[in-house]
C-alpha positions as CSV (number, residue, x, y, z in Angstrom):
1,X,66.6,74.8,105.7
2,X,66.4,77.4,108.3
3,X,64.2,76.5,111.3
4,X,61.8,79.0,112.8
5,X,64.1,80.7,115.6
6,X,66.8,81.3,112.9
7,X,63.9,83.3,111.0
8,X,62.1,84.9,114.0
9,X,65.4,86.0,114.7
10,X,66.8,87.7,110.9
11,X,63.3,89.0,110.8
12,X,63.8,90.9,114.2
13,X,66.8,92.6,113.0
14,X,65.0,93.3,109.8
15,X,62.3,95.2,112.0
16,X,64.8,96.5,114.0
17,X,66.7,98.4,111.3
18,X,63.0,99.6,109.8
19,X,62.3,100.5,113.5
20,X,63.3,104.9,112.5
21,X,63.3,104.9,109.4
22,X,61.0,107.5,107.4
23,X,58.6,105.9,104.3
24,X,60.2,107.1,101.3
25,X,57.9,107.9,98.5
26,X,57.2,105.1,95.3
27,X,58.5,106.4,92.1
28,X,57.1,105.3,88.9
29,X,59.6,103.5,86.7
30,X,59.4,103.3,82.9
31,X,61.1,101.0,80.5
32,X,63.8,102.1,78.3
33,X,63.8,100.2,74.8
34,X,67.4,101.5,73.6
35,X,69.9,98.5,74.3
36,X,73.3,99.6,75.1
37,X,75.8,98.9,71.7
38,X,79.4,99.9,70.8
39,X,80.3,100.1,67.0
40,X,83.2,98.5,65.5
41,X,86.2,100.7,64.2
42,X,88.5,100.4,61.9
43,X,91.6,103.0,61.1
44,X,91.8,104.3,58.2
45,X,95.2,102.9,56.2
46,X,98.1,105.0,56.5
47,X,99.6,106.6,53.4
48,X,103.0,108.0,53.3
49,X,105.6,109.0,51.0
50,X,109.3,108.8,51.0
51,X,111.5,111.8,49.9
52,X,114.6,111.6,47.2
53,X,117.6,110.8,49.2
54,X,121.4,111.5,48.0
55,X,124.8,110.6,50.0
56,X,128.3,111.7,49.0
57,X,128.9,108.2,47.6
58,X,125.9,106.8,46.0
59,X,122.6,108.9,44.7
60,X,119.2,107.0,44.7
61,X,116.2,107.9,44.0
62,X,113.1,106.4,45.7
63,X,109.9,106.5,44.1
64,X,106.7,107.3,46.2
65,X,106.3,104.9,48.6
66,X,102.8,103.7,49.9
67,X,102.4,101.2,53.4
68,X,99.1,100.2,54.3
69,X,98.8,99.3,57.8
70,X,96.2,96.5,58.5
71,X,92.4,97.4,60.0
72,X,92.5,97.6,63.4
73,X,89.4,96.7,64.7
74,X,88.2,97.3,68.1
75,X,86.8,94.5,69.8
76,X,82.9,94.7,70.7
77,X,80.2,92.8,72.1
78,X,76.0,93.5,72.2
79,X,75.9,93.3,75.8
80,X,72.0,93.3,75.8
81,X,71.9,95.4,78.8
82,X,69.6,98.8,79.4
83,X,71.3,101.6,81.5
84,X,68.5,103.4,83.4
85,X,65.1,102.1,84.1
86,X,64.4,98.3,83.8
87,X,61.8,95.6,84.5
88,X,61.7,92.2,85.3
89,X,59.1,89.6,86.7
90,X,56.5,92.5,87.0
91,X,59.2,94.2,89.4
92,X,61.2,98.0,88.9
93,X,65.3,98.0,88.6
94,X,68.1,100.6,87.9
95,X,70.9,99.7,86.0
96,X,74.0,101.8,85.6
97,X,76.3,101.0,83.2
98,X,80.5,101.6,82.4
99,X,81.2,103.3,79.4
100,X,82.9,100.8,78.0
101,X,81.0,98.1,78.9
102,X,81.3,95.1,75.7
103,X,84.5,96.2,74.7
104,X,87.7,96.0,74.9
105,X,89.2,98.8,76.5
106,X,87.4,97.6,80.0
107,X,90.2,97.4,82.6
108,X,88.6,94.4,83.5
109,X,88.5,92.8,80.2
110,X,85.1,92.4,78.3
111,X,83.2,91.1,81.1
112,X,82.5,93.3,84.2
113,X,81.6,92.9,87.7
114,X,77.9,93.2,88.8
115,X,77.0,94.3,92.0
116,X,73.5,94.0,93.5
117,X,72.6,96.9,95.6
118,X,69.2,96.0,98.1
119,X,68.3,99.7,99.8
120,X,66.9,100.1,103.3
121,X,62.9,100.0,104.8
122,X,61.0,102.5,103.5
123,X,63.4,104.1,100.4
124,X,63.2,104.6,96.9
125,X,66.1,102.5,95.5
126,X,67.1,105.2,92.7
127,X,67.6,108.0,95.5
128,X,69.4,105.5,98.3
129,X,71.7,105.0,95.3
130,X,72.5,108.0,94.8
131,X,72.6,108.7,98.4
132,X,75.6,105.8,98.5
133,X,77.8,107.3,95.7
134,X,77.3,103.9,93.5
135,X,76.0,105.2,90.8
136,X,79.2,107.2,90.2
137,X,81.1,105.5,91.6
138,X,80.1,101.5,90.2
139,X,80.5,102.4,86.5
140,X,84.0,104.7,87.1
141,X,84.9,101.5,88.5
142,X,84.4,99.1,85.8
143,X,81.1,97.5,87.8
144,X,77.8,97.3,86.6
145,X,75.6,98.2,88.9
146,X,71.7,96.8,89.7
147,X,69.0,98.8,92.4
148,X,66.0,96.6,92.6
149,X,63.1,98.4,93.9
150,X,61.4,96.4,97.4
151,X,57.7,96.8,97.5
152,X,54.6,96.3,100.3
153,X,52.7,98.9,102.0
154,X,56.0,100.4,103.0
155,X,58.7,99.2,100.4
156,X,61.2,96.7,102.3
157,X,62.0,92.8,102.0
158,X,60.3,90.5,103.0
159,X,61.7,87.4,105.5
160,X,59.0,84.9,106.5
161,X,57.4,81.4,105.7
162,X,57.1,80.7,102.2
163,X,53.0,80.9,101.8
164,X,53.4,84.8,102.4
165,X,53.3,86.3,98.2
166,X,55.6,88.9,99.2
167,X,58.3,86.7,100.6
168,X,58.2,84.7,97.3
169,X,58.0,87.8,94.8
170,X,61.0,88.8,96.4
171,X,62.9,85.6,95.9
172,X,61.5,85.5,92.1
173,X,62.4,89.0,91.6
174,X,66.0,88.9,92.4
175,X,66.4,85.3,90.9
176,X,65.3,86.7,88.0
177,X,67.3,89.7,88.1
178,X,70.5,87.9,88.8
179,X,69.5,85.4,86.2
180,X,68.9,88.0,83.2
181,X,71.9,89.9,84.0
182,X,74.5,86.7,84.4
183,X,73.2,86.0,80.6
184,X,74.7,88.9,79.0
185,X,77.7,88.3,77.5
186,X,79.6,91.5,79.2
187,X,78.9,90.1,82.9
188,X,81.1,88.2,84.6
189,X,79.1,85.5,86.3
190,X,82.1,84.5,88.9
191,X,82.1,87.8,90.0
192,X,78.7,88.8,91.3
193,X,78.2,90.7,94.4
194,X,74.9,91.4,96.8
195,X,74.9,94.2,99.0
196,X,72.5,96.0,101.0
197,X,71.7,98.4,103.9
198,X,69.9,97.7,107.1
199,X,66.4,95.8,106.3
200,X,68.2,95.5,102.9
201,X,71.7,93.8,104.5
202,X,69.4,91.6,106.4
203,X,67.7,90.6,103.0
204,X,71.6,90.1,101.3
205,X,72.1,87.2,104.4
206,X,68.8,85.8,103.9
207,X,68.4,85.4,99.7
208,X,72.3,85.5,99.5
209,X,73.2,82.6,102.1
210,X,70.3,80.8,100.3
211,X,72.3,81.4,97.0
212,X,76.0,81.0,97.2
213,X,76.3,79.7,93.9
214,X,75.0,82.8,92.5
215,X,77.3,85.0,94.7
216,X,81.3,85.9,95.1
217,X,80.7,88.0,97.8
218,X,78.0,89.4,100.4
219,X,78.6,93.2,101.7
220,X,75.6,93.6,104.6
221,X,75.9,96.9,106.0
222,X,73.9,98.2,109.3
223,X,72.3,95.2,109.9
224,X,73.6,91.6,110.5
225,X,71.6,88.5,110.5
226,X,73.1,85.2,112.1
227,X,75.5,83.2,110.3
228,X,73.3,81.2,107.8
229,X,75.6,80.5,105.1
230,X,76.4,76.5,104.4
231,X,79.9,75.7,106.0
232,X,81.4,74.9,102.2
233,X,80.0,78.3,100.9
234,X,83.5,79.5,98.8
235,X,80.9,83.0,99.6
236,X,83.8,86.6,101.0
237,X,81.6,87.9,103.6
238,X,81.9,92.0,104.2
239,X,80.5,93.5,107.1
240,X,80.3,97.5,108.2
241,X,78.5,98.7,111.5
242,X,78.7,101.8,112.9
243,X,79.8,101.8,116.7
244,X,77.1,104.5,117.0
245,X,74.2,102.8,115.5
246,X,71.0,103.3,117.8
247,X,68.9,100.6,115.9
248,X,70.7,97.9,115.5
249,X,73.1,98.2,118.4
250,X,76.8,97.7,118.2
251,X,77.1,95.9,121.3
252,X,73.7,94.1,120.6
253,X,71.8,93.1,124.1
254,X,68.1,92.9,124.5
255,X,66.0,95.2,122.3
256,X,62.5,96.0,122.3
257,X,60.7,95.6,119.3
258,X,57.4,96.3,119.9
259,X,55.0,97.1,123.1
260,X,54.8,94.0,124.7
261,X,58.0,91.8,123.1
262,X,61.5,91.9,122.8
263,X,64.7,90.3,121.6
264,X,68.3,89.7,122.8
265,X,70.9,90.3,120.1
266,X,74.3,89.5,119.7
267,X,77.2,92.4,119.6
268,X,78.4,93.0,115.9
269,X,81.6,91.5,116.9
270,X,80.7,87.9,118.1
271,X,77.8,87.7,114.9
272,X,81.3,88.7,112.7
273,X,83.3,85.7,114.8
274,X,80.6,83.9,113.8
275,X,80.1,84.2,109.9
276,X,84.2,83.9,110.4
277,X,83.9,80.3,111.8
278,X,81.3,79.3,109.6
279,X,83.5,80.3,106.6
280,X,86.3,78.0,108.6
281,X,88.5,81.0,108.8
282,X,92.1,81.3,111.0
283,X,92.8,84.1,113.4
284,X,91.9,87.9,112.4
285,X,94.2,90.6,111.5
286,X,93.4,93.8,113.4
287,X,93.8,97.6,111.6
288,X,93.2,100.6,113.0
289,X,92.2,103.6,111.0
290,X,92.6,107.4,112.9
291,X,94.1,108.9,116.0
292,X,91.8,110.0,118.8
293,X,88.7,108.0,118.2
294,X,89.8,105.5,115.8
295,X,87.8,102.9,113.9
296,X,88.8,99.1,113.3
297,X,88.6,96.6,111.1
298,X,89.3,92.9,111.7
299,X,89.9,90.7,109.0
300,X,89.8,86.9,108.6
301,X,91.9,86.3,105.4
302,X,92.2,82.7,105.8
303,X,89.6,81.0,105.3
304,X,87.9,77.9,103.1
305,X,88.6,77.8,99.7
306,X,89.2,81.9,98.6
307,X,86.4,83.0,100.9
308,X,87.1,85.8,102.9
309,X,85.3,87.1,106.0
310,X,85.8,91.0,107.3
311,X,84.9,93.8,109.9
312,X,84.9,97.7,109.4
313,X,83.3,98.9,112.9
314,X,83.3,102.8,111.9
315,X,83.4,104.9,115.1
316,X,81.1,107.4,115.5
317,X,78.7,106.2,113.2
318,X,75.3,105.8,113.6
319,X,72.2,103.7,111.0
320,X,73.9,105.2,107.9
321,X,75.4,103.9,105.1
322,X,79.3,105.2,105.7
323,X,80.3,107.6,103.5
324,X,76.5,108.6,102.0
325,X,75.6,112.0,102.3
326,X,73.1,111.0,104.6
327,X,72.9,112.4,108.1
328,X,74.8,109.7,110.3
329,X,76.4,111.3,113.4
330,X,80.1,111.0,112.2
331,X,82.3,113.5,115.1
332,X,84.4,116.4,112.5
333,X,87.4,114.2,113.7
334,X,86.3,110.8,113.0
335,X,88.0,109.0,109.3
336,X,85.3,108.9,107.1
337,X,85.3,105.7,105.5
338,X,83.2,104.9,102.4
339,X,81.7,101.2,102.7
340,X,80.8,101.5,98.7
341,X,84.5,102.3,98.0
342,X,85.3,99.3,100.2
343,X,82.8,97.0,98.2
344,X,84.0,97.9,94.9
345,X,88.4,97.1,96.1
346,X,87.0,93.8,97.2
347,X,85.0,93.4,93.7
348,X,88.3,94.6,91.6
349,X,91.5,94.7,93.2
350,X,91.4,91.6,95.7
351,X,95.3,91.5,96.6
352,X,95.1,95.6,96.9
353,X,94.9,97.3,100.4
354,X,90.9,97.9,100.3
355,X,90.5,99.1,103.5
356,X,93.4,102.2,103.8
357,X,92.6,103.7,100.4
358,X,89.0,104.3,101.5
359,X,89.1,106.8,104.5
360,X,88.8,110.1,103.6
């Protein structure tokens, strides 16, 4: 159980990262009723027929032949999934879905990743989607992909005591979500990811640490709560800042958060040091990524059980999610690095390079 500082303190850089942000506008979701399927198929047998045939030495004749080859079916599976608009425990979601999802032909087999995307303070989860790529970019990948929608006066999550209603629908909502979508046949459950952006990366520490069983992975970008995970978690921890980011500072130090209070943060690299030590990891490889001005990543590969623990610190980025089309105050020179494309490697190709192949 978290005690009260621990709280007081996630909550603070919750309501830091909400401290610019604009109030995006609600957006009414509708339920779809058409449940995605993929028909069987079977080839059609294959006739052929076998000319007369005469050598020097011996003449034969050989009567029509007929071969038929047997049905070749294609494997498929009702995934009982909805692309599009969803609901759940009174609460709006997008769902994006592969093509072939329930079958076969999936690079990933018949079962496909799932990751969880949780937006920002004040968005509309459909449009910070599309802001991040990940709803092109999920699917072409083999991943289905989830955007739950945050609600309140301004839509956000919600991090307090457990009396508050808003701070349990949250937790009912997503347990629900994760639940529903696990059940389908066409997810894998062992490969389940939570990700989310400033107020919404706070959120992914908060429900996600409180959840490890649930989760492969945690991607928190633009905003990084303490180190709450338990010590045995088996939970790959992925973390991108920007060096840039006015609101919740790189370098951490004491922030104000309203007129008369404020709070002393750690830097981005010591709270990373710290989820590392948690996760029991050994020292860090460093990278380097660009020339002039270039941005880093450190990466803790050894660590308990398969549990990895990692750093992309993207210079010259401000509160943006890398690689959105989203003003962020990347310099013309900087490596533009995309943190979905970085998500999605560590999702699908774990013993692949997932760093390199994302810069632009």
């Amino acid at each position: 159980m978290m005690g009260g500082t621990t709280i007081r303190a996630i909550g603070l850089v919750a309501l830091l990262a909400s401290a610019t942000a604009c109030a995006g506008s609600d957006t009414a979701i509708d339920q779809t009723d058409a449940d995605t399927s993929v028909t069987n198929t079977t080839a059609d047998a294959a006739t052929t027929s076998a000319p007369d045939q005469t050598s020097s030495t011996t003449t034969s004749t050989a009567a029509d032949a007929t071969t038929s080859s047997p049905p070749a079916t294609v494997m498929t599976i009702d995934c009982r999934l909805t692309g599009g608009a969803n609901r759940i425990a009174d609460r709006d979601f997008e769902l994006h879905l592969p093509d072939e999802v329930g079958t076969a032909t999936n690079p990933t087999g018949v079962q496909s990743p799932l990751l969880v995307l949780l937006h920002g303070f004040a968005a509309d989860a459909i449009e910070f989607t599309a802001a991040t790529g990940l709803d092109t970019l999920a699917p072409t990948a083999g991943v289905v992909l989830a955007a739950p929608q945050g609600i309140g006066d301004v839509a956000t999550w919600h991090i307090g005591g457990p009396d508050d209603p808003l701070v349990a629908s949250d937790v009912d909502f997503l347990s629900a979500l994760v639940d529903e979508l696990i059940a389908s046949p066409c997810i894998d459950p062992d490969n389940v990811w939570l990700a989310g952006f400033s107020a919404g990366s706070a959120y992914t520490g908060v429900f996600g640490c409180a959840h490890v069983d649930r989760f492969r992975g945690l991607a928190m970008v633009s905003g990084l709560p303490p180190a709450i995970c338990p010590a045995d978690a088996n939970t790959s921890i992925q973390i991108t800042h920007g060096v840039d980011d006015p609101v919740v500072p790189f370098t951490g130090g004491e922030q104000t958060v309203s007129d008369d209070a404020s709070v002393e943060l750690d830097g981005v690299p010591e709270s990373a040091a710290g989820w590392a030590e948690v996760a029991g990891c050994a020292e860090p490889e460093q990278l380097t990524f660009g020339d002039t001005d270039p941005s880093s990543v450190t990466a803790w590969r050894d660590c308990a059980g398969q549990a990895e623990v990692s750093l992309l610190a993207v210079s010259g980025l401000g509160h943006v999610w890398a690689g959105s089309d989203t003003p962020g105050g990347l310099d013309p020179g900087t490596p533009i690095v995309d943190a979905g494309c970085v998500i999605l490697h560590a999702m699908t190709d774990a013993d692949g390079d997932r760093f390199a192949s994302c810069f632009a």
